[in-house]
Structures are given as C-alpha cells and as structure tokens.
N, C-alpha and C positions, 0 to 999 in steps of 0.2 A: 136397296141399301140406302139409308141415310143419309145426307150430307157428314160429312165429319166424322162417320161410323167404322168400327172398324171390321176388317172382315173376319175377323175370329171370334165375335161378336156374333154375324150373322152365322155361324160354324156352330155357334153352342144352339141356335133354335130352329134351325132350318136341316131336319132331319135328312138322311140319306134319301135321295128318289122325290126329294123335296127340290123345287124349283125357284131360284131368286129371278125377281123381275126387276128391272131397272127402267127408270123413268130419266135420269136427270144427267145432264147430257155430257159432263165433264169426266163423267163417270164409267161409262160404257167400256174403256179398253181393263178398267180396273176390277168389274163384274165377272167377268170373263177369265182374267186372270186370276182371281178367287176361285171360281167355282171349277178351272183344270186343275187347281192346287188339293182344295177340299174333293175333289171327285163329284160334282154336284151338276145342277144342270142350271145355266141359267138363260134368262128370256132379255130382253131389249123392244121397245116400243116408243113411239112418239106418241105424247097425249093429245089427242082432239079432242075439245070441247062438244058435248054429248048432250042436248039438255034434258031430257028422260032419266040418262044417270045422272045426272046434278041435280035433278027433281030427286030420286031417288035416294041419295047420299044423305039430305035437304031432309027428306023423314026419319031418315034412320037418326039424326043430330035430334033432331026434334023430339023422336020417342025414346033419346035415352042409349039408343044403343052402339055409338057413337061418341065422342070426346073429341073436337079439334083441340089440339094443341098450337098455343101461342104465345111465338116468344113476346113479340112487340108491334105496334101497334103505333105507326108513322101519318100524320098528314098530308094529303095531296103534296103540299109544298114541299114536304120532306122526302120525296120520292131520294133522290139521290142518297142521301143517306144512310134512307132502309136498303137500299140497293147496296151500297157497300157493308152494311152492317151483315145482311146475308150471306154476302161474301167471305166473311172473316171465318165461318166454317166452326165454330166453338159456339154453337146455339143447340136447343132441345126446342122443336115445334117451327112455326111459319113465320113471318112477317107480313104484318098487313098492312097494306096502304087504305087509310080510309077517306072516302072521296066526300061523303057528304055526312054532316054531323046530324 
C-alpha cells in the first residue's frame, strides 16, 4: 500500500485470495489491520538491495514496460527538505535526491 493510500482503495483492486505486500515501515501494523477487516491476506518484508533485481527493474524502465513515477526532484544540499517533503504523506510517486548533475 502507498504512502498516504487508503485501504478501501487497496479493497477495490486487490481481489479476494489476492495478497497485499507492504514495504514501508510506518505502515506495517495498518496492512494488517486492513487485510483482517477486508478478509485478505497480507505479507510484510524488509527491502535489501539486490543488484540482479535492480539490473533487472533497470531494463524493464528501459524497454518501456515500466513508468517510475516522480513527484520531485531535490539536490544533494536539499536533502532535508526532500526528507520532510516526503513526509507530509499528500504526494503521487518518489522523491529523488540527485547527487551528481
């Protein structure tokens, strides 16, 4: 589920016997408590950095089949910033810090 998503959101797409997975870590007790509500199943995971899948992901963007989505787009210096900007939870897509121009 999303940042800022709500869970009757994830209800209208996530068929019965369908599985929501949760990455993001403020989130976890709320996943859970959706998916006993809805009758659903849901998963929980910590992301490690994989670099096969991140090659992986890296072609699928490449050939098309694939869209990251991005909200904004902060400078090294502006780390802080993006950091709290992400925070405020009323965004669609990532925030990137870009390190080198």
């Amino acid at each position: 589920m999303q940042r800022g998503a709500s869970p009757s959101a994830s209800n209208k797409v996530l068929k019965k016997g369908g599985i929501l997975v949760g990455i993001a870590g403020e989130q976890e007790k709320r996943i859970f408590e959706w998916a006993k509500q809805y009758e659903r199943d849901a998963k929980w995971f910590i992301v490690r950095p994989n670099h096969e899948q991140l090659a992986r992901i890296a072609e699928f963007v490449d050939e098309g089949h694939m869209k990251p989505v991005v909200n904004s787009v902060y400078p090294l210096a502006e780390t802080r910033q993006a950091y709290e900007h992400s925070l405020s939870g009323h965004m669609r897509g990532k925030v990137v810090i870009q390190v080198v121009e």
